[in-house]
PDB file of N, CA, C and O in Angstrom:
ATOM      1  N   UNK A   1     -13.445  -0.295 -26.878  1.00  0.00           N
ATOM      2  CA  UNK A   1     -12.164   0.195 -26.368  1.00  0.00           C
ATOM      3  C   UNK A   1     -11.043  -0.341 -27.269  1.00  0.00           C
ATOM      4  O   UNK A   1     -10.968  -1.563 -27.397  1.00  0.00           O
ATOM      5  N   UNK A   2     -10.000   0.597 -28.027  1.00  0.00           N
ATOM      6  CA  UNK A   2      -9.389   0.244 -28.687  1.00  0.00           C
ATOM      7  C   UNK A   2      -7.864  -0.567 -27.804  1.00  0.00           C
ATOM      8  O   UNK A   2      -7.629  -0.270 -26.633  1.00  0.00           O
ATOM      9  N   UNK A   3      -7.054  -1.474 -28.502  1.00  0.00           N
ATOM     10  CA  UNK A   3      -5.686  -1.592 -27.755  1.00  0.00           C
ATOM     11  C   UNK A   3      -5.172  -0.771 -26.873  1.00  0.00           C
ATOM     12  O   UNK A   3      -5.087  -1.214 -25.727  1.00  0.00           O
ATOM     13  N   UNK A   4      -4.674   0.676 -27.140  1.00  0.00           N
ATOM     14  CA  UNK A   4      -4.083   1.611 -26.524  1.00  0.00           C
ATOM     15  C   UNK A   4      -4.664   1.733 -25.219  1.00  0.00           C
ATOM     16  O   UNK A   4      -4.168   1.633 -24.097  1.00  0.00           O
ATOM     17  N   UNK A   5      -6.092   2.025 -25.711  1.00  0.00           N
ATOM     18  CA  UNK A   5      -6.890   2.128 -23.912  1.00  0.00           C
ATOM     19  C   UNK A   5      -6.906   1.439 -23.119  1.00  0.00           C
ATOM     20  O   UNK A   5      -7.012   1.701 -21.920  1.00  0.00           O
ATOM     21  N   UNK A   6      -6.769   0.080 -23.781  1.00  0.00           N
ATOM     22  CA  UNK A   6      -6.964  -1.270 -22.321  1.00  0.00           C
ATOM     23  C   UNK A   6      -5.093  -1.549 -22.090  1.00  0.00           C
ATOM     24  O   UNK A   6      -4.687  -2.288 -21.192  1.00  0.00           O
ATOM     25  N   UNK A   7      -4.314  -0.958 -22.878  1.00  0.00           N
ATOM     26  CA  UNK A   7      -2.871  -0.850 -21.996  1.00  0.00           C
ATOM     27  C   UNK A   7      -2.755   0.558 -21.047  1.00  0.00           C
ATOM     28  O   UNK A   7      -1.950   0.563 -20.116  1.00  0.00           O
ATOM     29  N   UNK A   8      -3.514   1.633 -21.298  1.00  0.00           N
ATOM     30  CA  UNK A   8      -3.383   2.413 -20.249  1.00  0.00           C
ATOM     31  C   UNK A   8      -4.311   2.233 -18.957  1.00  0.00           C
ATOM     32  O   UNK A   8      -4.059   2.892 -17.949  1.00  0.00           O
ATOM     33  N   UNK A   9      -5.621   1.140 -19.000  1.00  0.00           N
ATOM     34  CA  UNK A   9      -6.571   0.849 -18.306  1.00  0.00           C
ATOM     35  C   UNK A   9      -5.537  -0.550 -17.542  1.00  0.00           C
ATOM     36  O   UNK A   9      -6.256  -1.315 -16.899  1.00  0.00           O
ATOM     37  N   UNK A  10      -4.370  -0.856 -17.540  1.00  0.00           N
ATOM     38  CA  UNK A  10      -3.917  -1.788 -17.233  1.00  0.00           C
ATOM     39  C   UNK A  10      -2.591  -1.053 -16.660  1.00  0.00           C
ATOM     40  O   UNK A  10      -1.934  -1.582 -15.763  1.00  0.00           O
ATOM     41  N   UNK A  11      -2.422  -0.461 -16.928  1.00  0.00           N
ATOM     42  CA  UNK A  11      -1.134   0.812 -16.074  1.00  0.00           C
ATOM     43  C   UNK A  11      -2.254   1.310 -14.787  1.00  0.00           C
ATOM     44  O   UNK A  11      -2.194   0.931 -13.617  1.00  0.00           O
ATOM     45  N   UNK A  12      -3.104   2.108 -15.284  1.00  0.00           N
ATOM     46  CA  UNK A  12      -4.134   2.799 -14.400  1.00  0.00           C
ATOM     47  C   UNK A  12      -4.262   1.801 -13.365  1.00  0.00           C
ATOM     48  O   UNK A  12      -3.848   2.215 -12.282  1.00  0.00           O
ATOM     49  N   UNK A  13      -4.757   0.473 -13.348  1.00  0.00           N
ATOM     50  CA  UNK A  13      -5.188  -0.244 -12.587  1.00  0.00           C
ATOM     51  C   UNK A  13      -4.350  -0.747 -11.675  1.00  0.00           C
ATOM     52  O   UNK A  13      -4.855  -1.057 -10.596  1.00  0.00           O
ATOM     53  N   UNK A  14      -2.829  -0.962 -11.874  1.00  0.00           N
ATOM     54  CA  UNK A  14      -1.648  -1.589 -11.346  1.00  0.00           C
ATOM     55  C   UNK A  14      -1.458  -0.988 -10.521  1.00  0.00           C
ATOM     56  O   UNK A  14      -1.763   0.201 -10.618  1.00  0.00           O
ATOM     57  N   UNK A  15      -0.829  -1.505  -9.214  1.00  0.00           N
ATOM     58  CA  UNK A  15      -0.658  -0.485  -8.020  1.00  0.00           C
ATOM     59  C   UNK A  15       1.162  -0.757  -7.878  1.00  0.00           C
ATOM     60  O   UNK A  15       1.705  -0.646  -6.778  1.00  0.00           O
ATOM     61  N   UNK A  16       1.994  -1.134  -9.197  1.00  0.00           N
ATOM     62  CA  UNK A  16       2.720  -1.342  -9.137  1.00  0.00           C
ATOM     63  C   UNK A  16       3.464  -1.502 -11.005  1.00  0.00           C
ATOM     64  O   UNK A  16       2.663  -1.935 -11.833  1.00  0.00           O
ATOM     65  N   UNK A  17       4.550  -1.236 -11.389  1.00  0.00           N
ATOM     66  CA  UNK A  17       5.236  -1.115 -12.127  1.00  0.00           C
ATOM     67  C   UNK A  17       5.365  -2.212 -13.300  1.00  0.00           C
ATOM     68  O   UNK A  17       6.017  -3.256 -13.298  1.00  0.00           O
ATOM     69  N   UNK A  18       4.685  -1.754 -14.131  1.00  0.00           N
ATOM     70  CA  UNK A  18       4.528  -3.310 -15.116  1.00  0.00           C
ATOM     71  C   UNK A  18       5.560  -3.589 -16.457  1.00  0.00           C
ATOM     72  O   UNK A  18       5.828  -2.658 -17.216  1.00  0.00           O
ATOM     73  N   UNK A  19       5.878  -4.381 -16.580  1.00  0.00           N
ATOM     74  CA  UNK A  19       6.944  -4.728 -17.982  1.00  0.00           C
ATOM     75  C   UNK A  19       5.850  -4.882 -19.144  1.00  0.00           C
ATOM     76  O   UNK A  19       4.767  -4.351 -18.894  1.00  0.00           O
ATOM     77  N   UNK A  20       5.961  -5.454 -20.231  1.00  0.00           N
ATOM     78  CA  UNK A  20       5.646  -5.902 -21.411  1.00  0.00           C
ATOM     79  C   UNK A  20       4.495  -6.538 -20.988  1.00  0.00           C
ATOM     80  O   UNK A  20       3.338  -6.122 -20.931  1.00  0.00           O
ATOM     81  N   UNK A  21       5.116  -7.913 -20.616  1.00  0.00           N
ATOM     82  CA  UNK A  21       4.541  -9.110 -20.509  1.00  0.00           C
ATOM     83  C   UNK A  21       3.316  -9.284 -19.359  1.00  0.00           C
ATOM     84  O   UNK A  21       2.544 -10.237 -19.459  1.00  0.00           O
ATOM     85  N   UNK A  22       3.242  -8.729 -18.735  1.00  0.00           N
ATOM     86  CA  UNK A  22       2.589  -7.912 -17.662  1.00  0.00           C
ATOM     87  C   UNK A  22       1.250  -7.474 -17.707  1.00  0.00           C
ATOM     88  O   UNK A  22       0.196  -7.660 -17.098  1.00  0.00           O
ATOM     89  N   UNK A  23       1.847  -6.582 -19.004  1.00  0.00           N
ATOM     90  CA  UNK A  23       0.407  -5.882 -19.379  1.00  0.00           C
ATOM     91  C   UNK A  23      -0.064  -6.397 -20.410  1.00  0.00           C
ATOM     92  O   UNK A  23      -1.072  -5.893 -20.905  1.00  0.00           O
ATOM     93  N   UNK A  24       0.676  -7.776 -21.125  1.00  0.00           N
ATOM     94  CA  UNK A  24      -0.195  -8.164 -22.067  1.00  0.00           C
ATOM     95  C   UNK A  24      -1.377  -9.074 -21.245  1.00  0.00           C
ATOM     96  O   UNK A  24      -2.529  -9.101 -21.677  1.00  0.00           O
ATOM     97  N   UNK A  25      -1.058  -9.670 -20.258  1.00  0.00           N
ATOM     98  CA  UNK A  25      -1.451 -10.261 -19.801  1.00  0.00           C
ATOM     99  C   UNK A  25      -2.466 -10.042 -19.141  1.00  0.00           C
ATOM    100  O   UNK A  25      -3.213 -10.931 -18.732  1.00  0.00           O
ATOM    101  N   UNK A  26      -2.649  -8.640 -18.924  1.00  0.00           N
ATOM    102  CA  UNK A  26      -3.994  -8.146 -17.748  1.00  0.00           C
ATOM    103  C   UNK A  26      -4.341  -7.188 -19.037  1.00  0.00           C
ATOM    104  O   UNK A  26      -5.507  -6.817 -18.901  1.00  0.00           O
ATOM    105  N   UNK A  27      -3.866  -6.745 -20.026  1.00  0.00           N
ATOM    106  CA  UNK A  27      -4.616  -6.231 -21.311  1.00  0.00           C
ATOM    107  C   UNK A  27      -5.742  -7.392 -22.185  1.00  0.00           C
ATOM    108  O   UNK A  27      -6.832  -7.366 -22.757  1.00  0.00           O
ATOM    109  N   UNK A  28      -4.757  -8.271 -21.870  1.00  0.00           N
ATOM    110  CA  UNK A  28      -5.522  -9.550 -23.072  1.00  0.00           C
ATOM    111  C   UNK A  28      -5.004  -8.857 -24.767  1.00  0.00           C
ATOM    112  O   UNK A  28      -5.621  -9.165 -25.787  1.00  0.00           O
ATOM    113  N   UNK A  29      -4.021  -8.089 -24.774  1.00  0.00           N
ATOM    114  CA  UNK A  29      -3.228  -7.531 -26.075  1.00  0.00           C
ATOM    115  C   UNK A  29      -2.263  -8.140 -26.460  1.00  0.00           C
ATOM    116  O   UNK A  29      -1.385  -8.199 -25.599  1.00  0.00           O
ATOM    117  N   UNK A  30      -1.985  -8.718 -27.557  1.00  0.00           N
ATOM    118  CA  UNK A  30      -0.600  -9.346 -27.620  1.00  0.00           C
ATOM    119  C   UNK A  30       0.125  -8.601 -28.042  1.00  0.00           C
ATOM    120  O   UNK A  30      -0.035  -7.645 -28.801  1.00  0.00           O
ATOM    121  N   UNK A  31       1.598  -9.311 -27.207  1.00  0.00           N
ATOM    122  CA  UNK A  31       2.756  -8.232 -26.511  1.00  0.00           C
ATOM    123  C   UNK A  31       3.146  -7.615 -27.909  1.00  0.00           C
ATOM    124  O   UNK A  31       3.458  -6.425 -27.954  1.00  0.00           O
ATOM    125  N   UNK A  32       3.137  -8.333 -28.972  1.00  0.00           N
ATOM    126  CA  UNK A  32       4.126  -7.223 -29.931  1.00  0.00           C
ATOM    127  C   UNK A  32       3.119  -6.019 -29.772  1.00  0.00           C
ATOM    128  O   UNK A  32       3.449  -4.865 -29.500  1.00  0.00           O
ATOM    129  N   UNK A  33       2.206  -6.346 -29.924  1.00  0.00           N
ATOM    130  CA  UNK A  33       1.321  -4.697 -29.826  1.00  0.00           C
ATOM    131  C   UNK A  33       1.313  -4.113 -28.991  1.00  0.00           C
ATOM    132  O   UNK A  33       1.149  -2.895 -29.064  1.00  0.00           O
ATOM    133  N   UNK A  34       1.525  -4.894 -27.618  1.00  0.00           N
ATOM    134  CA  UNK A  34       1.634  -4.032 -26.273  1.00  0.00           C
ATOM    135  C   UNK A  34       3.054  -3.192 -26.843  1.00  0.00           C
ATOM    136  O   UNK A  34       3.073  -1.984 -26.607  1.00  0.00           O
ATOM    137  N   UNK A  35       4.011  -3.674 -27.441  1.00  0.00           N
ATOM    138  CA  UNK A  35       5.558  -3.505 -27.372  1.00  0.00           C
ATOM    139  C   UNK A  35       5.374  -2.124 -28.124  1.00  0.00           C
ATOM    140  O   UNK A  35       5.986  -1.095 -27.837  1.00  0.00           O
ATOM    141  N   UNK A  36       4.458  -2.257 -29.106  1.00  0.00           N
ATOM    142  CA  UNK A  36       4.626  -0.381 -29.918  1.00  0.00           C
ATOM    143  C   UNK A  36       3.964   0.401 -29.423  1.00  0.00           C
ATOM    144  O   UNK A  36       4.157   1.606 -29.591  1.00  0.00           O
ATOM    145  N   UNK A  37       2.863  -0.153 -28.568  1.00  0.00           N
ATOM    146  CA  UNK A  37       1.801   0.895 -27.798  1.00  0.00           C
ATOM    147  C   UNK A  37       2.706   1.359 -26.973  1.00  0.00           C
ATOM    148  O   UNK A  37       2.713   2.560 -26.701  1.00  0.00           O
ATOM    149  N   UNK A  38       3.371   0.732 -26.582  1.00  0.00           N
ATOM    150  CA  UNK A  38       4.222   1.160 -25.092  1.00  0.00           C
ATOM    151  C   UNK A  38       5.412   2.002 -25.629  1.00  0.00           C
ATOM    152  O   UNK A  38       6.110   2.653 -24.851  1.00  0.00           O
ATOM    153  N   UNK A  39       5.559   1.989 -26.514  1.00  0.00           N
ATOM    154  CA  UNK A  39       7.032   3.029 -27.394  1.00  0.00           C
ATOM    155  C   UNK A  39       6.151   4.236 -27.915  1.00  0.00           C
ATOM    156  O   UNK A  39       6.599   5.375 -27.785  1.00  0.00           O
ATOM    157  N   UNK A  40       4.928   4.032 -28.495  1.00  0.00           N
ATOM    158  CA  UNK A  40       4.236   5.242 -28.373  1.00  0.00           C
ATOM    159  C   UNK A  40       4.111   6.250 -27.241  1.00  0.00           C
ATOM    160  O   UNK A  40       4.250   7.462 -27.402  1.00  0.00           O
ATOM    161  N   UNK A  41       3.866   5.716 -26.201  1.00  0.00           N
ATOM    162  CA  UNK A  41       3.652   6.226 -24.883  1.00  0.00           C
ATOM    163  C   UNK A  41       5.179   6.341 -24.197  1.00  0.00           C
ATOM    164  O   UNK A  41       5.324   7.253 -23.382  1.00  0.00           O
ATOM    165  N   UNK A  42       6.145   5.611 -24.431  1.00  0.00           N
ATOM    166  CA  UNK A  42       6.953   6.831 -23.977  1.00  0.00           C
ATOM    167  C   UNK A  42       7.984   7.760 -24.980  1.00  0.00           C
ATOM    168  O   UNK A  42       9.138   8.144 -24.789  1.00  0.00           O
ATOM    169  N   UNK A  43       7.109   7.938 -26.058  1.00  0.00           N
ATOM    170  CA  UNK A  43       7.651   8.803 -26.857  1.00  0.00           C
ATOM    171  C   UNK A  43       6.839   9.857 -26.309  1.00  0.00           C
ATOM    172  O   UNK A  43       7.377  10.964 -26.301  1.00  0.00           O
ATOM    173  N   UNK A  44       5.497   9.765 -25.782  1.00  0.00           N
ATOM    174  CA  UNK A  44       4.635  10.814 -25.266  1.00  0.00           C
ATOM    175  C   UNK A  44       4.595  11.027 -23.672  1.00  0.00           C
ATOM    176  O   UNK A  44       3.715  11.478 -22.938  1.00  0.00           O
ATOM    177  N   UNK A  45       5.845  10.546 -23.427  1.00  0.00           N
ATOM    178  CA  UNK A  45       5.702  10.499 -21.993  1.00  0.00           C
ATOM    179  C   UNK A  45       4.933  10.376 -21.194  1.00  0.00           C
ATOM    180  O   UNK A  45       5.125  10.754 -20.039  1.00  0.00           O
ATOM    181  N   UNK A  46       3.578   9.668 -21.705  1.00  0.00           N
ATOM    182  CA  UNK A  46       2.596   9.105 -20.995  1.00  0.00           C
ATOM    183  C   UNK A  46       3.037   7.844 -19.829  1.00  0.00           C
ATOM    184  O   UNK A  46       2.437   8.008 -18.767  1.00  0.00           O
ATOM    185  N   UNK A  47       3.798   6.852 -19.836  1.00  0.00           N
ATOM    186  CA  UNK A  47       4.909   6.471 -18.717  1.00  0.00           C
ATOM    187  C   UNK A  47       6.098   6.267 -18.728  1.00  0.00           C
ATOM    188  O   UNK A  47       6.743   6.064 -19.757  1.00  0.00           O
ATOM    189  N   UNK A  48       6.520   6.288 -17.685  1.00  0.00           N
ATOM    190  CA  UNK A  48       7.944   6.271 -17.250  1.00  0.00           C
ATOM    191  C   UNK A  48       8.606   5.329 -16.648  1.00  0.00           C
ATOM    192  O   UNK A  48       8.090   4.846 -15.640  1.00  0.00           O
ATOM    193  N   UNK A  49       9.624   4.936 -17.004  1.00  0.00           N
ATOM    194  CA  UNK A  49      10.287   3.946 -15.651  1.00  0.00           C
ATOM    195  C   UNK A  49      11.076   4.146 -14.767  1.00  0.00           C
ATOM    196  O   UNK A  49      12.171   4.704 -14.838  1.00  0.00           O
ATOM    197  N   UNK A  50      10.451   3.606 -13.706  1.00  0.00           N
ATOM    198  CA  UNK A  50      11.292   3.848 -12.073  1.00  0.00           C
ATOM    199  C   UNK A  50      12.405   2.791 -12.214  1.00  0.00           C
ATOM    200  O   UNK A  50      13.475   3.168 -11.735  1.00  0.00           O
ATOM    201  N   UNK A  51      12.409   1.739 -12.677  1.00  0.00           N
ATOM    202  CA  UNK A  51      13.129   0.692 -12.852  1.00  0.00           C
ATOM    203  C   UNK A  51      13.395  -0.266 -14.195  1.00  0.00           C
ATOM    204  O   UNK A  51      12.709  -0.838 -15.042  1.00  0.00           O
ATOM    205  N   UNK A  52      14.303  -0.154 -13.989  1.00  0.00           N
ATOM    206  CA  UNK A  52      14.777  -1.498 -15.547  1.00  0.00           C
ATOM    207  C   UNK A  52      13.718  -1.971 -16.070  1.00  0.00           C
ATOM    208  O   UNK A  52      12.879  -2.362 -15.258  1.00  0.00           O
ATOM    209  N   UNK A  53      13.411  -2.093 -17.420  1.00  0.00           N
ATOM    210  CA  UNK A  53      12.413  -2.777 -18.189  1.00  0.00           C
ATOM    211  C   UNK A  53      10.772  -2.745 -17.208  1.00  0.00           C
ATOM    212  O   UNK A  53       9.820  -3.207 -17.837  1.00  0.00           O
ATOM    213  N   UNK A  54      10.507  -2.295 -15.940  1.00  0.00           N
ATOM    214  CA  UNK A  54       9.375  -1.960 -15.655  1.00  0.00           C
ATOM    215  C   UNK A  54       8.821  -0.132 -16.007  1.00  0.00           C
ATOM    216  O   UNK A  54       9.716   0.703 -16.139  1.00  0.00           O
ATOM    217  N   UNK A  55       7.412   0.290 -16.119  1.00  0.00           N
ATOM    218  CA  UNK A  55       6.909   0.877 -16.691  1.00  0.00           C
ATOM    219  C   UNK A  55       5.863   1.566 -15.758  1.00  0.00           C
ATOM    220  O   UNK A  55       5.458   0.757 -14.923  1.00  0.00           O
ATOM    221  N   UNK A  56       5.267   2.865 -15.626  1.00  0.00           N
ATOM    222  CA  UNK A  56       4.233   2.874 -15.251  1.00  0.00           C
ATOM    223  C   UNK A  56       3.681   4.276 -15.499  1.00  0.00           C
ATOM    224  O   UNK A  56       4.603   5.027 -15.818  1.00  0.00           O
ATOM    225  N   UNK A  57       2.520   4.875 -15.462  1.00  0.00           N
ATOM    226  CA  UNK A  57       2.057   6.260 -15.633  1.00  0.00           C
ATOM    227  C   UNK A  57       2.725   7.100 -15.047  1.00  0.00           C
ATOM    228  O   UNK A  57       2.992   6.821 -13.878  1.00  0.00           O
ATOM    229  N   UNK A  58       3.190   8.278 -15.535  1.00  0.00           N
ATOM    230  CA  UNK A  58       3.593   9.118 -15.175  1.00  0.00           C
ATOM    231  C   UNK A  58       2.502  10.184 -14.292  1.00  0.00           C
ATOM    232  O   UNK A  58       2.920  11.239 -13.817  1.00  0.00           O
TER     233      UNK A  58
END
């Protein structure tokens, strides 16, 4: 499983709205990489935020 998948396997899993730090943490990815995976994805609108600096699947 590459990076990308275990930050969307870590959105998927959350039953709640995750920041950065969040998902590096239940990814086991470090955050700068979480930080471009996650600008990838919402350049693809793969998630969205309901709230300030939190994140989650659309």
């Amino acid at each position: 499983m590459d990076n990308k998948e275990k930050v969307i396997t870590a959105f998927k899993e959350s039953e709640e709205p995750l920041n950065a730090t969040k998902v590096s943490q239940i990814s086991g990815v470090d955050k700068k990489e979480v930080d471009k995976i996650m600008k990838e994805l919402k350049k693809d609108e793969t998630i969205i935020s309901p709230k300030r600096c939190y994140w989650t699947l659309k």
